[in-house]
C-alpha distance (Angstrom), angle and dihedral (degrees) to the residues before:
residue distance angle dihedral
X1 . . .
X2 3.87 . .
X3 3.90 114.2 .
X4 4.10 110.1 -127.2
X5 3.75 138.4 -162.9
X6 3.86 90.4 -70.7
X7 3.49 99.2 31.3
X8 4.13 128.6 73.9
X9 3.72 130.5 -160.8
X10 3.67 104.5 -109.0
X11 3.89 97.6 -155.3
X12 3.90 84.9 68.8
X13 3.68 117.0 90.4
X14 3.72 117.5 -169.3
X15 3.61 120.8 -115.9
X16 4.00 103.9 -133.4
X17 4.03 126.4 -172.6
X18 4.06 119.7 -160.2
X19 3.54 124.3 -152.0
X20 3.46 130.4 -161.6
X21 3.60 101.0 -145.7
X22 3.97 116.2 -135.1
X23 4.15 92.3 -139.8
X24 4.08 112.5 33.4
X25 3.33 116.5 -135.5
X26 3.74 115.7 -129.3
X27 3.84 123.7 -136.9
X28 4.04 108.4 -172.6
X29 3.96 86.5 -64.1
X30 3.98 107.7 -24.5
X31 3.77 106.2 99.6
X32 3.63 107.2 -151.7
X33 3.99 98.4 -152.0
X34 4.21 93.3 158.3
X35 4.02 129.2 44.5
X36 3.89 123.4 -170.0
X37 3.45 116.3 -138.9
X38 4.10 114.8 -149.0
X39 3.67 119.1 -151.1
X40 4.00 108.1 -99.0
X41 3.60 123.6 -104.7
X42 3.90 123.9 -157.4
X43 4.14 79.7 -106.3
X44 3.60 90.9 63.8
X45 3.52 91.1 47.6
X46 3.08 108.2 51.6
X47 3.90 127.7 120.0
X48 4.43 80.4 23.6
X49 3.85 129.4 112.5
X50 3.78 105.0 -132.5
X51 3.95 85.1 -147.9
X52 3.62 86.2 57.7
X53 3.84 89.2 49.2
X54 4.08 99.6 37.9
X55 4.02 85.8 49.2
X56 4.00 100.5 59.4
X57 3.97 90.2 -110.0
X58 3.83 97.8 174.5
X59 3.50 99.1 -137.3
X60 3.95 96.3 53.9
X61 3.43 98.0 53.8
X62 3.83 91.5 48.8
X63 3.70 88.6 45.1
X64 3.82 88.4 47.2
X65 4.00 96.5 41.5
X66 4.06 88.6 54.7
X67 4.06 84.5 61.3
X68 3.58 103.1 42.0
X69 3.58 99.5 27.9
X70 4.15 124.9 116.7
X71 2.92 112.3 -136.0
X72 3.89 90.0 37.8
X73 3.87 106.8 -121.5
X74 3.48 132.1 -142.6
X75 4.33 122.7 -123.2
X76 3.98 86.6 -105.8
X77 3.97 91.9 41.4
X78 4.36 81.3 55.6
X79 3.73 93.9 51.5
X80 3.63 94.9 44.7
X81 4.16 100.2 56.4
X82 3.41 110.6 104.3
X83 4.00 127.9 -97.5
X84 4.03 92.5 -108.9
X85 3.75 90.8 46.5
X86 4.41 91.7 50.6
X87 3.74 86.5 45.7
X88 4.28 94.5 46.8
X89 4.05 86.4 39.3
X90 3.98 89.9 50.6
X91 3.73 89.4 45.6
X92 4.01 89.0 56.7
X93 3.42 95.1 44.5
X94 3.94 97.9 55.7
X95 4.12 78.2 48.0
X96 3.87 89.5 70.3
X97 3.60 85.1 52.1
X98 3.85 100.4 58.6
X99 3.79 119.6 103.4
X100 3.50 105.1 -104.2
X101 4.40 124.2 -172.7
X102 3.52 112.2 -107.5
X103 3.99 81.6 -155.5
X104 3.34 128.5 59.9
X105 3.97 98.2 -136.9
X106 3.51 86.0 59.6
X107 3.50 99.6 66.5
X108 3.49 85.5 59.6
X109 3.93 94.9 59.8
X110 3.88 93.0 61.3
């Protein structure tokens, strides 16, 4: 059975990433002090340039941490994180894209 749009494979588990972010953000009184990072799906990349993304381009990885983000941020949330936190949330991101061994052995062999 094919997975569609509404439907997702459940044999694959989704890599996430959290980071502690260096400046909360504050949201009338929640504090967000943490974000989890989803692995990207084409979806989530779509209408991107991965160069943009795998070079640090500001923009991109705001764009990109507003659809992978949890808690989901807002445009102004984005623009207000801190300049260590864009850099340590682009440095994550380009993690998901790494070519990682399905098997173990292989890990070995590199």
């Amino acid at each position: 059975m094919k997975p569609t749009e509404t439907q997702t494979p459940a044999a694959t588990a989704k890599p996430e990433i959290t980071i502690k972010l260096t400046r909360p953000l504050e949201r009338g009184e929640q504090v967000i002090s943490t974000l989890v990072l989803r692995e990207p799906r084409a979806i989530n990349l779509k209408g991107m340039k991965l160069a943009d993304v795998l070079q640090l381009d500001v923009d991109s990885i705001l764009t990109l941490t507003q659809r992978i983000a949890t808690p989901p941020l807002t445009d102004i949330e984005v623009r207000w994180l801190a300049p260590s936190d864009i850099t340590r949330i682009g440095v994550a991101v380009i993690d998901f894209f790494a070519d990682r061994p399905t098997d173990p052995d292989e890990a070995d062999r590199s």
